[in-house]
C-alpha positions as CSV (number, residue, x, y, z in Angstrom):
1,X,15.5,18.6,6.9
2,X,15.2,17.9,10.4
3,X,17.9,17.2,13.0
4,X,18.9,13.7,13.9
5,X,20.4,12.8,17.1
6,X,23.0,10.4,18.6
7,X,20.8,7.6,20.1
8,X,17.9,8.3,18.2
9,X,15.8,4.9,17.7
10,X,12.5,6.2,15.7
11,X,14.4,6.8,12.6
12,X,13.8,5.1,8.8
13,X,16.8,5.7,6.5
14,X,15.1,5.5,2.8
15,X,17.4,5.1,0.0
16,X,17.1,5.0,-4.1
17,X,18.8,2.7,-5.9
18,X,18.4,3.9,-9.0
19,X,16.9,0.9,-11.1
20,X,14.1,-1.6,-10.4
21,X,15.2,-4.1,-7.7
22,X,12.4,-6.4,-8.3
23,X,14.0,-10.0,-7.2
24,X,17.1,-8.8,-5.4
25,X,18.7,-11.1,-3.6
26,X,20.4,-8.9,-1.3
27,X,19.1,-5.5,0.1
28,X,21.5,-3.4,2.3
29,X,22.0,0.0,3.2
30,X,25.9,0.3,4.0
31,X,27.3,3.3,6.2
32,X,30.1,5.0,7.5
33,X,30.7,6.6,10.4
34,X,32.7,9.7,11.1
35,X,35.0,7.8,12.9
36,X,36.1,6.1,10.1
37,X,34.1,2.6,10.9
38,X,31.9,1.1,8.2
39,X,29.2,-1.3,8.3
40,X,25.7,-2.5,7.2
41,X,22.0,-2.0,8.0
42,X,20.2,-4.7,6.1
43,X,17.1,-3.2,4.2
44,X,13.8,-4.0,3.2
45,X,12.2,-2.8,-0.7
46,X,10.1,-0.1,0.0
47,X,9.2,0.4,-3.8
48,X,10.9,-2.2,-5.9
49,X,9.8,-1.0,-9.2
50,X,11.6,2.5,-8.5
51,X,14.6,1.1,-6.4
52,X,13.5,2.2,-3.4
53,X,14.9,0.7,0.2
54,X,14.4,1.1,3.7
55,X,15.8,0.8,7.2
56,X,14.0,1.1,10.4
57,X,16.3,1.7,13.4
58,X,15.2,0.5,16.7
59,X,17.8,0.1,18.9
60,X,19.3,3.2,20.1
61,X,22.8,2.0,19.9
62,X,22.3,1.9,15.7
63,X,23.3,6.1,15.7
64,X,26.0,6.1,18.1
65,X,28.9,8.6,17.1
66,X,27.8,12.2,16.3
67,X,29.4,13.9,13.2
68,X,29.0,13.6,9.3
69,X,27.7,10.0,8.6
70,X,27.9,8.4,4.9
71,X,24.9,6.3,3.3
72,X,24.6,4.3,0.4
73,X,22.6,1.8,-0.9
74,X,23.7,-2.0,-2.2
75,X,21.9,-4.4,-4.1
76,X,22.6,-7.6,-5.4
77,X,20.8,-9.7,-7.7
78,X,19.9,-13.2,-8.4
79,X,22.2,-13.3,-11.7
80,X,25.0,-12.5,-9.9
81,X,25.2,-8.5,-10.5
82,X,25.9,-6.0,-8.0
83,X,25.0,-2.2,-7.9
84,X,25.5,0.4,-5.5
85,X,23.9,4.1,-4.8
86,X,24.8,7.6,-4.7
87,X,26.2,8.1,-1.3
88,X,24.3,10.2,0.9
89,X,25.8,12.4,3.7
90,X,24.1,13.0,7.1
91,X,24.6,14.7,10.1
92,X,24.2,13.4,13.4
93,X,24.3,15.3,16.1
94,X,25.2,14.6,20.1
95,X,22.5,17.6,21.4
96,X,19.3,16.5,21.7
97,X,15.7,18.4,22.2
98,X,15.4,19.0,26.0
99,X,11.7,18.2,26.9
């Protein structure tokens, strides 16, 4: 897996869901940080059929705190149901690639 860096801006989080998410209502990918702050990126289907989601960041402010960062994905759907995903950890780090 490759390193990812505080202020990094060309960056697509990808998430499963775990169960088609054809005709969701609401697409997010929720987070928190290592400093204890929690929030949400709101995501796009990448593949609904296979519950797949996406984020694209763009602003470097978006990875701001280096350390262990927690991912998961939340959906919820037009009859009312909510789900969530497996949480994914990450590490961000506050070194960067010299060029």
């Amino acid at each position: 897996m490759s390193n990812i860096y505080v202020g990094q801006s060309a960056l697509e989080i990808r998430l499963t869901c775990g169960q088609d998410i054809t005709g969701a209502l609401a697409l997010k990918i929720a987070y928190k940080k290592p400093d204890g702050t929690t929030g949400t990126f709101t995501a796009s289907e990448y593949t609904a059929s296979t519950g797949v989601i996406n984020y694209e960041l763009t602003a470097a402010s978006e990875l701001d705190t280096p350390g262990l960062w927690t991912f998961w994905s939340y959906v919820q759907f037009s009859d009312g149901r909510e789900a969530t995903g497996d949480v994914v950890k990450q590490r961000v780090t506050s070194v960067g690639n010299s060029v």
